[in-house]
C-alpha positions in Angstrom: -6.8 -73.2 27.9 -7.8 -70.8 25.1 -8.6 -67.5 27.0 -8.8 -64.3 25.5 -6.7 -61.7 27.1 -6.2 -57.6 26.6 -3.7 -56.2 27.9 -2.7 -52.2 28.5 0.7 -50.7 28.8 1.6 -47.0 29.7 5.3 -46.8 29.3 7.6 -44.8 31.0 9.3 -41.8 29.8 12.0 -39.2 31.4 10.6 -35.4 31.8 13.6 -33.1 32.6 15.9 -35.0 35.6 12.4 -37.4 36.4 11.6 -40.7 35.2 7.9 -41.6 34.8 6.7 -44.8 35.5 5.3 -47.5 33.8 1.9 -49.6 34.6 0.9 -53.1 32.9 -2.3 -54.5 33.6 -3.6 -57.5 31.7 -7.4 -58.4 31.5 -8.6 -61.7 30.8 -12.2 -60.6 28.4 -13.3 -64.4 27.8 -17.0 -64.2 27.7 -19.1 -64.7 31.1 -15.6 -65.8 33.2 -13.6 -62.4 32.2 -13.5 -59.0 33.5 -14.8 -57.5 30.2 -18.2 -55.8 30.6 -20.0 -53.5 28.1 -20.1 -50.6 30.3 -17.1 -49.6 32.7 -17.3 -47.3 35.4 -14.3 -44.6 37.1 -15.7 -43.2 40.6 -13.0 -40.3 39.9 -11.5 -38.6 37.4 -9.7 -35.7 37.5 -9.5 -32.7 34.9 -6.7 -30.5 35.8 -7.8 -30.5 39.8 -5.8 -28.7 42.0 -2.7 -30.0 39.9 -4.0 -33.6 39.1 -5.0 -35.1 36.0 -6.3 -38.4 34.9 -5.7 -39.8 31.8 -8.7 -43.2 31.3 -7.7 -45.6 28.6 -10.7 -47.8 27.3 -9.8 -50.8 25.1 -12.2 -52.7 23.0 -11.9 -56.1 24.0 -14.2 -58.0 22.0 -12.7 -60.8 19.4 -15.0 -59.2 16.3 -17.1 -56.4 17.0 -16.5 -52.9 16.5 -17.7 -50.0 18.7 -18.0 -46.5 19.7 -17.8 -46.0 23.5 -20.0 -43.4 24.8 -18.6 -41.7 27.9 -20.2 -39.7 30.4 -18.6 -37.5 32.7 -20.9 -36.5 35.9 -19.6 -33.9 38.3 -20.8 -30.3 39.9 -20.4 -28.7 36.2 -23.5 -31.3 34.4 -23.2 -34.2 32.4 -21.0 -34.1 29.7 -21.2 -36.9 26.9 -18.4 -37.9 24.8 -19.2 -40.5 22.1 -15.2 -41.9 20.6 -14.0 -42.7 17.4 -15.2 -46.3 16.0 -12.6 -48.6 17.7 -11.6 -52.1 16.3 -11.5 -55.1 18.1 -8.2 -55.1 20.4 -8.0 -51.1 19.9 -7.9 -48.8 22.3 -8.5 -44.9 22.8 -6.5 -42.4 25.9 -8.8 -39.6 27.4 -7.0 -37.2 28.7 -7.7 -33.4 29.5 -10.8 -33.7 27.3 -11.3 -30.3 28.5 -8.7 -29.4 25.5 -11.0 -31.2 22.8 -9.3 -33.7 20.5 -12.0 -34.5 17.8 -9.3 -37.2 16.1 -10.5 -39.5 19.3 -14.1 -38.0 20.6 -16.8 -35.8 19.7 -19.3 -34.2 22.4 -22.7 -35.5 22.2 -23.9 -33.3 24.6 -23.5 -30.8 27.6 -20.3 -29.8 25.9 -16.8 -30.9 27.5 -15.7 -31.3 30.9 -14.0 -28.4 32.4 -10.7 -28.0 33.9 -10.3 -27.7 37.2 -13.6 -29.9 38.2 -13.5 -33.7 39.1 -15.9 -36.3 37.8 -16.7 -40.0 38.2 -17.5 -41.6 34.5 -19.2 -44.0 33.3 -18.5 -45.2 29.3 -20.6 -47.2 27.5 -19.7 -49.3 24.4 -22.6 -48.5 21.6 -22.6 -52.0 20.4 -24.1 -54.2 23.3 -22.8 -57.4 21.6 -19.1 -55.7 22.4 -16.7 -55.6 25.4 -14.4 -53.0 27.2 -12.0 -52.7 29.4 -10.7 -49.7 31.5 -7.6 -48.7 33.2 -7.2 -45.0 35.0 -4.0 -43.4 35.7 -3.5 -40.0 37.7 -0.6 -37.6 38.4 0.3 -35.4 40.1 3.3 -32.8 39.5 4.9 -30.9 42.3 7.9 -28.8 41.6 10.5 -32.4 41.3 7.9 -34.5 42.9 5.9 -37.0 40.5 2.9 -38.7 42.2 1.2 -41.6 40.4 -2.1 -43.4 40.9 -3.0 -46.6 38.7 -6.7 -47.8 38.7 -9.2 -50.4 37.0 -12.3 -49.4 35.6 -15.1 -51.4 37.4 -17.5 -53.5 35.7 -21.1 -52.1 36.3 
């Protein structure tokens, strides 16, 4: 059949004596039958907590339309909106430690950024409802040798 698909990759990569993993997760963003949705939703993510981060990836899925994804971070320190760079179809952006600002991929709309040391669930948002998304979370966690890795979807809301 002719099924659209989207597809995310975090490679692996060696840091000192310790191998990173990998994760692949393929989507399949055909209109009403895929898992692509407008707006995507993380129940926890993780800025620099107790030792973990989470990095989110959000892809624009949609055949032809471009978007900005609005992403809002809710946790004890407020809201914080994010809005990211216009995306292409099939292009994607990486959110990680936003605390550490990187206007080349987001701006902050409001309530400034997420801090670190705070968890928050997030909810992002593509700004053109005729566009889909698609989500995928990834955590670690560092302990002297010890690498601890967590791979999530985002869930359609």
């Amino acid at each position: 059949g002719n099924e659209n698909i989207a597809v995310t990759v975090n490679e692996s990569r060696t840091a000192g004596s310790d191998t990173l993993k990998a994760v692949y997760t393929g989507f399949n963003t055909t209109p009403s039958t895929g898992n692509a949705t407008s707006k995507v939703f993380f129940p926890l993510e993780k800025e620099n907590f107790y030792n973990n981060t989470t990095g989110l990836t959000l892809v624009n899925a949609s055949p032809t339309e471009s978007t900005q994804i609005d992403v809002t971070y809710s946790g004890t320190t407020g809201t914080h909106l994010l809005r990211t760079i216009n995306l292409t179809p099939g292009q994607g952006v990486s959110l990680r430690q936003v605390f550490n600002a990187n206007p080349s991929k987001f701006t902050s709309i409001s309530g400034g950024l997420p801090q670190a040391g705070n968890k928050y669930s997030v909810s992002a948002e593509a700004t053109n409802s005729s566009a889909v998304l698609v989500g995928l979370a990834q955590e670690a966690s560092v302990s002297g040798t010890t690498l601890d890795v967590f791979n999530l979807e985002g869930f359609n809301q």
